[in-house]
N, C-alpha and C positions, 0 to 999 in steps of 0.2 A: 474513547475506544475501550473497547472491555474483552477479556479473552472468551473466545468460543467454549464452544461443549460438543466433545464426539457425538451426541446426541444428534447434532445437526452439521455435520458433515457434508463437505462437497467436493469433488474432483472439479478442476479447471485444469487447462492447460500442463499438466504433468506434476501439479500443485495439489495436495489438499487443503480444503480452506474449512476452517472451523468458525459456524455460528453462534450469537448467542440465542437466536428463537427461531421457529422456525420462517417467519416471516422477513425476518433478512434473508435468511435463507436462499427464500420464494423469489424476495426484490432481486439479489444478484441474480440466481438462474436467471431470471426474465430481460437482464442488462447486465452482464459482467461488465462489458466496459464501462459504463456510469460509475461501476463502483471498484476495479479492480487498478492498485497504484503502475501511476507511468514508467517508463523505461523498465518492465519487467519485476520492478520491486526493486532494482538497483538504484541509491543512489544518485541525487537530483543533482545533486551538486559533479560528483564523479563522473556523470553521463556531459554534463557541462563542458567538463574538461578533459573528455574525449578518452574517460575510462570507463570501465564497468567494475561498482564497488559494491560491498555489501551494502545492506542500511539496517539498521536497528529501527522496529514497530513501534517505537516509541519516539522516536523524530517525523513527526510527519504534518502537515502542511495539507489544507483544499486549499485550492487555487485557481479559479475561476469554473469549481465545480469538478475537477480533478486532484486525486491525491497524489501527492510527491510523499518522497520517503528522503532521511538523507541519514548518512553513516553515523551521525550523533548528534545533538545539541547544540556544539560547536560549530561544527562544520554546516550545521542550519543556519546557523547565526549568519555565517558568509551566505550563505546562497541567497537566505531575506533580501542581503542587501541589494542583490541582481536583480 
């Protein structure tokens, strides 16, 4: 994962999402959901157990072709294990 650039900016869902070329870009317009993470960006583990939490972009997990997000490192750890 690498951080975007206002250069290539996108609204989704109430979100703005920052790319880093324009060609990602292009790919999400064309399929958000292929590339946009589960339960909203909250949370993989916290949606598990029937919360809604933050997640830090820097815990995050494909998983059979979808991204999970989870509140930190830690709390990834436990979710692995599920």
């Amino acid at each position: 994962a690498v951080k975007g650039k206002a250069d290539f900016a996108h609204k989704h869902q109430g979100a703005t999402w920052l790319f880093s070329s324009q060609k990602n870009k292009d790919l999400f317009i064309a399929q958000p959901d292929a590339y946009a993470p589960q339960y909203g960006g909250h949370c993989a583990y916290g949606v598990a157990k029937g919360a809604l939490v933050s997640a830090d972009p820097e815990a995050w997990k494909i998983v059979d072709g979808k991204l999970y997000l989870n509140y930190d490192h830690d709390i990834q750890k436990d979710w692995e294990k599920d």
